[in-house]
C-alpha positions as a Markdown table, in Angstrom:
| # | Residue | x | y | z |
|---|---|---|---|---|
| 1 | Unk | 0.0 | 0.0 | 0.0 |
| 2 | Unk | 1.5 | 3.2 | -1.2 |
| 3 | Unk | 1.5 | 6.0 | 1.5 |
| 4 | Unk | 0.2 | 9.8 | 0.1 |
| 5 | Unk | 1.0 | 13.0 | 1.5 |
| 6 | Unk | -2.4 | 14.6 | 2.1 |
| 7 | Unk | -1.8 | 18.5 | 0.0 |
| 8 | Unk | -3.6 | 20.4 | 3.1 |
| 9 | Unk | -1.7 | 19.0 | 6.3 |
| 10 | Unk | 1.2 | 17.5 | 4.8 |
| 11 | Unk | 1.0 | 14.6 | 6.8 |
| 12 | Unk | 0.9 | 10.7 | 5.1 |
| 13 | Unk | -2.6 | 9.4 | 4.3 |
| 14 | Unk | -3.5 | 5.9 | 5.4 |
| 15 | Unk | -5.5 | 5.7 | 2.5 |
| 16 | Unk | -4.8 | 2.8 | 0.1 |
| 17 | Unk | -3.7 | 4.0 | -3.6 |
| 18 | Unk | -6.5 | 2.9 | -6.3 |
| 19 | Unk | -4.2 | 1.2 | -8.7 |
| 20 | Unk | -2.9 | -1.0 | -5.5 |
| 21 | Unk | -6.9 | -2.1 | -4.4 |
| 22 | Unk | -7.0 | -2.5 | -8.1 |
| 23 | Unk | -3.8 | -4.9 | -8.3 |
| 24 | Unk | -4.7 | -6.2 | -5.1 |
| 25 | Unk | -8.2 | -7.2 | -6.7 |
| 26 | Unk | -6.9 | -8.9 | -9.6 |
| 27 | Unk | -4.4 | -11.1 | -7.3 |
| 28 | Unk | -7.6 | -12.0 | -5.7 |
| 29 | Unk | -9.4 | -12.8 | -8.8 |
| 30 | Unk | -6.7 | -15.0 | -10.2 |
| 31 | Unk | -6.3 | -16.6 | -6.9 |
| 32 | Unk | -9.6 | -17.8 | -7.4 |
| 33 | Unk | -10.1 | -18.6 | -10.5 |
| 34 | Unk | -6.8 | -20.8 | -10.1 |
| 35 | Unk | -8.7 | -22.4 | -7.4 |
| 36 | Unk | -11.6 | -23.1 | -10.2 |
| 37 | Unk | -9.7 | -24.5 | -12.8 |
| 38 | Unk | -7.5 | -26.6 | -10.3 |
| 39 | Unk | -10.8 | -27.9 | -9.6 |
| 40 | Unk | -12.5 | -28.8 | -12.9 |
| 41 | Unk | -9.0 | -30.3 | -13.8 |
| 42 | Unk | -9.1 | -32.6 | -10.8 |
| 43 | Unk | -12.8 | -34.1 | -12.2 |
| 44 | Unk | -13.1 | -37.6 | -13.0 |
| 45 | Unk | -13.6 | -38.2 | -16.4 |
| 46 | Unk | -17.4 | -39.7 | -15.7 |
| 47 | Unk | -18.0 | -36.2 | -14.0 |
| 48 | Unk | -16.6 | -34.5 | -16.7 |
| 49 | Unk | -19.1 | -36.3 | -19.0 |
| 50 | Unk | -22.1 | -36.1 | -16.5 |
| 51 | Unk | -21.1 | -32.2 | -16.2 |
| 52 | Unk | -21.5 | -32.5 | -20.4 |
| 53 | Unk | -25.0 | -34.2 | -20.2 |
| 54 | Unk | -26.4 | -32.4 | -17.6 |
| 55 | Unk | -25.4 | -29.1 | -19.6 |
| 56 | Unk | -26.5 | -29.6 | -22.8 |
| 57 | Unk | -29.7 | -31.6 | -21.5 |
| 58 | Unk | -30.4 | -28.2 | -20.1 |
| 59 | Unk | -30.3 | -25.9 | -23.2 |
| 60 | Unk | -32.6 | -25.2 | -25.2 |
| 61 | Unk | -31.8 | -27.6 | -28.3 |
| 62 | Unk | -32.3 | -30.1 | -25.9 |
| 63 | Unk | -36.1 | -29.1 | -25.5 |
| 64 | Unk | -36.4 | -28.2 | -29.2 |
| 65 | Unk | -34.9 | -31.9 | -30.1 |
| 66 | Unk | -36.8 | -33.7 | -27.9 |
| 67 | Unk | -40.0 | -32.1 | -28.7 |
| 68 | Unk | -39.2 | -32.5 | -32.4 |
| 69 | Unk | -38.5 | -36.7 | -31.8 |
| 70 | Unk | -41.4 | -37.1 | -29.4 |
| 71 | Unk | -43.6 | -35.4 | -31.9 |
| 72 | Unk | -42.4 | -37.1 | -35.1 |
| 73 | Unk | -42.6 | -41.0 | -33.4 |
| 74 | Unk | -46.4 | -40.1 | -32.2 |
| 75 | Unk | -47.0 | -38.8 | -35.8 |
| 76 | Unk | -45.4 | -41.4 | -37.2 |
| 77 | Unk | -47.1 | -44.4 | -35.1 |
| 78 | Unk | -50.5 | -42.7 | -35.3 |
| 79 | Unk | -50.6 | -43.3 | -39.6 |
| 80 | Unk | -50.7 | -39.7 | -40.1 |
| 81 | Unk | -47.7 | -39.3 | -42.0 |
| 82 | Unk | -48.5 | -41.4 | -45.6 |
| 83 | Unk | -46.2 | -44.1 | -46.2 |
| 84 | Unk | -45.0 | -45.1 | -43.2 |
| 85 | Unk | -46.0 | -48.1 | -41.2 |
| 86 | Unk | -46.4 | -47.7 | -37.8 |
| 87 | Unk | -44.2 | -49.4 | -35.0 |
| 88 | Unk | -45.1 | -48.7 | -31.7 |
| 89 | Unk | -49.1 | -47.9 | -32.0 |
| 90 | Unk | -50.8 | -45.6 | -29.3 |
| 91 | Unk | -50.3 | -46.0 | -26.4 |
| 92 | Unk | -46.7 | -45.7 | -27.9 |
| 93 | Unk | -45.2 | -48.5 | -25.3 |
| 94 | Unk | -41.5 | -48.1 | -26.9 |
| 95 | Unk | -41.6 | -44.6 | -26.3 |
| 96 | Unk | -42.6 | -44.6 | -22.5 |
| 97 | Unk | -39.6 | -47.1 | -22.6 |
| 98 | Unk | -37.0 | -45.2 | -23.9 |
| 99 | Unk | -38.1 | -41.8 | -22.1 |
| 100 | Unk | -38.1 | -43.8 | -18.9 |
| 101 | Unk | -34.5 | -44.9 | -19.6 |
| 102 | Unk | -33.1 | -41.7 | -20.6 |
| 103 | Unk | -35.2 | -40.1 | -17.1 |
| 104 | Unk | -33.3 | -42.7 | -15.3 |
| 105 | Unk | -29.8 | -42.3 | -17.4 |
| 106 | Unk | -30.1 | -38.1 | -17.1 |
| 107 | Unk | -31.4 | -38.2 | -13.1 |
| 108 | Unk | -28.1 | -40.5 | -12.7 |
| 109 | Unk | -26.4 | -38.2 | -14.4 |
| 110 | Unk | -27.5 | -35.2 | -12.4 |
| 111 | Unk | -27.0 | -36.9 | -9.3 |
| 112 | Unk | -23.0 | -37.1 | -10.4 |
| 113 | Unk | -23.1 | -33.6 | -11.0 |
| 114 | Unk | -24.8 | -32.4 | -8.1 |
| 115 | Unk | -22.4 | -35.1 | -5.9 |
| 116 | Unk | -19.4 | -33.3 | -7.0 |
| 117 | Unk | -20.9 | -29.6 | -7.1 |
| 118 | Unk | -21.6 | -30.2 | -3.2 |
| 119 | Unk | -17.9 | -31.0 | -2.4 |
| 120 | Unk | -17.1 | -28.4 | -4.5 |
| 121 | Unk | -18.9 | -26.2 | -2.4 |
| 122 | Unk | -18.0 | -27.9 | 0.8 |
| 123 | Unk | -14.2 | -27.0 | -0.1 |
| 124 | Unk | -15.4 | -23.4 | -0.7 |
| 125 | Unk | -16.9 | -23.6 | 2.7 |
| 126 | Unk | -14.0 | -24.9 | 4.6 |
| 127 | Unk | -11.3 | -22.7 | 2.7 |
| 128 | Unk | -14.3 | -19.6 | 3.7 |
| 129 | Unk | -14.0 | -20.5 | 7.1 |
| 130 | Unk | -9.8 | -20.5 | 7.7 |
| 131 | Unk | -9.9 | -16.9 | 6.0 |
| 132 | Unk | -12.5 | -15.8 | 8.3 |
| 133 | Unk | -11.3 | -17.4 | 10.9 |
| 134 | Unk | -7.6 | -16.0 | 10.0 |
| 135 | Unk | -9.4 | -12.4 | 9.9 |
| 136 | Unk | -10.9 | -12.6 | 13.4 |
| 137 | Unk | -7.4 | -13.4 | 14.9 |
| 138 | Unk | -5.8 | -10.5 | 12.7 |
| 139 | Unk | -8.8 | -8.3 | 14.0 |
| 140 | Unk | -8.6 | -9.3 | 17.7 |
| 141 | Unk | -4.7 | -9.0 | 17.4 |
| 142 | Unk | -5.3 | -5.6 | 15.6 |
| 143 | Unk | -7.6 | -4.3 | 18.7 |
| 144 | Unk | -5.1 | -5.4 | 21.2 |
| 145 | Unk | -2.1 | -3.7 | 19.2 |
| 146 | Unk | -4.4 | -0.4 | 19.4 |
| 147 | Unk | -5.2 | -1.0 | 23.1 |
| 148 | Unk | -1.4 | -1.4 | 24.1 |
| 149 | Unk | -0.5 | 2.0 | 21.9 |
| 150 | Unk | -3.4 | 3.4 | 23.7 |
| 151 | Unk | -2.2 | 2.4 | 27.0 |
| 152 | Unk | 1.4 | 3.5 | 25.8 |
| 153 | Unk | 0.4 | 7.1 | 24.8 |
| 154 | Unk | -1.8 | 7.7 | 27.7 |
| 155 | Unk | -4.8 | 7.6 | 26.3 |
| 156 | Unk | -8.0 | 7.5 | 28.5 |
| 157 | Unk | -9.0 | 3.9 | 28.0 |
| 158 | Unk | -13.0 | 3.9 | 27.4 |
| 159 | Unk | -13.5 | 1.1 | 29.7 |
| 160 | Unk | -15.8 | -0.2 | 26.5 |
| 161 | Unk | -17.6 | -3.7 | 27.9 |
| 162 | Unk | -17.5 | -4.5 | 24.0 |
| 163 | Unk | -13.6 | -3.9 | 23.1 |
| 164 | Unk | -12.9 | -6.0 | 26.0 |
| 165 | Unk | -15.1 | -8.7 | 24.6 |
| 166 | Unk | -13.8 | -8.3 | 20.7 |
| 167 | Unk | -9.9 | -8.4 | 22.0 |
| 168 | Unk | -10.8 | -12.4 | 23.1 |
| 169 | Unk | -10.1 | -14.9 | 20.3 |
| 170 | Unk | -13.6 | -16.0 | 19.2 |
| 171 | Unk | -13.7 | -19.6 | 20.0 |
| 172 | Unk | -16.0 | -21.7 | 17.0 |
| 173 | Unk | -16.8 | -24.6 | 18.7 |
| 174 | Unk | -18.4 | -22.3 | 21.0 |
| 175 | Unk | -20.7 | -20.5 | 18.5 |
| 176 | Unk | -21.4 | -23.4 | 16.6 |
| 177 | Unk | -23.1 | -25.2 | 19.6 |
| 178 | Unk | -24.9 | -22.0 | 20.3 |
| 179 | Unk | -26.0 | -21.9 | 16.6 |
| 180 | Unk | -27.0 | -25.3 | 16.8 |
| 181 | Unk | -28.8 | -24.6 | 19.9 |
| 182 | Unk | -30.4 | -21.6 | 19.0 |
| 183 | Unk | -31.5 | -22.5 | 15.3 |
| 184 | Unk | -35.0 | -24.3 | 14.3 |
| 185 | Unk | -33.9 | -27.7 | 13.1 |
C-alpha cells in the first residue's frame, strides 16, 4: 500500500492507492479462478461427462430436439404421416420405454453432478472458514495492538464492555453449539 501525502496538512494518508486495491483485486481474482480451474482439472472423467450431459440436456436444443422426436414418433405411429407403417401404436409402449430410460440415465447423471458440485462447495466452505477465521485473529490482534499504543500514549482507555469482549479470540466450537442450539432444526 502506497503511502500519500495529504496537500492540506502535509501529513501521510493511510488511504490505500486505487491502482494497488486494483492490483490487489486482480491477485484476488486470479487466486480464485486458479482455485476453479485446479478444480474442474481434478474431475473424474465420468464427472466431466455427466457435467456435459447435464449441460447440454439443459439448453434449449435439448427441449427443441426432444420435442421434435417425441412429436415425429407419435406422428409417425398414429398413420398420419402417408407411407409409413407404424411401430409402436398408441399408447406408444417403446416410447414410454426409452423416455423412462433416458429419465433414469439423465437423473443418474445429475446426481453425479450435483455429488461433485456439493464437495465443491463444501471446499469453498472450509477454505471460507480458515480466511474468516484468519481475519478474526488479525482483527482481535489488531484491537489489542491499538489498546497497548493506547495504554502507551496515555490515552483515556474507554472502559468499553465490547472492546474488552472483541480483543478475546472468538472460539467456533463455541458458537457453533450455540447456533445449533439456537436454530430451528
Amino acid at each position: 500500500m502506497e503511502r500519500k501525502t495529504a496537500p492540506s496538512k502535509g501529513r501521510p494518508s493511510i488511504l490505500p492507492d486505487c491502482a494497488s486495491v486494483e492490483a490487489q483485486s486482480t491477485r484476488s481474482i486470479r487466486a480464485i479462478s486458479e482455485l476453479e480451474h485446479q478444480a474442474l482439472e481434478r474431475r473424474s472423467l465420468a464427472e466431466k461427462f455427466s457435467d456435459l450431459i447435464v449441460y447440454e440436456g439443459g439448453r434449449m436444443w435439448a427441449i427443441i430436439a426432444h420435442a421434435l422426436w417425441f412429436g415425429m414418433w407419435m406422428l409417425w405411429n398414429t398413420s398420419r404421416i402417408p407411407g409409413f407403417k407404424p411401430f409402436d401404436p398408441f399408447p406408444f409402449p417403446a416410447l414410454t420405454t426409452v423416455v423412462s430410460l433416458e429419465a433414469i440415465f439423465l437423473s443418474l447423471f445429475i446426481l453425479v453432478s450435483q455429488n461433485r458440485a456439493s464437495r465443491r462447495a463444501d471446499e469453498r466452505a472450509h477454505l471460507d472458514l480458515q480466511v474468516n477465521l484468519l481475519a478474526e485473529r488479525e482483527s482481535t490482534k489488531t484491537l489489542q495492538l491499538l489498546q497497548a499504543l493506547c495504554a502507551y500514549h496515555g490515552i483515556s482507555d474507554p472502559r468499553d464492555a465490547e472492546i474488552k469482549q472483541l480483543m478475546h479470540e472468538t472460539q467456533p466450537a463455541t458458537i457453533a453449539r450455540e447456533l445449533e442450539r439456537e436454530l430451528p432444526s
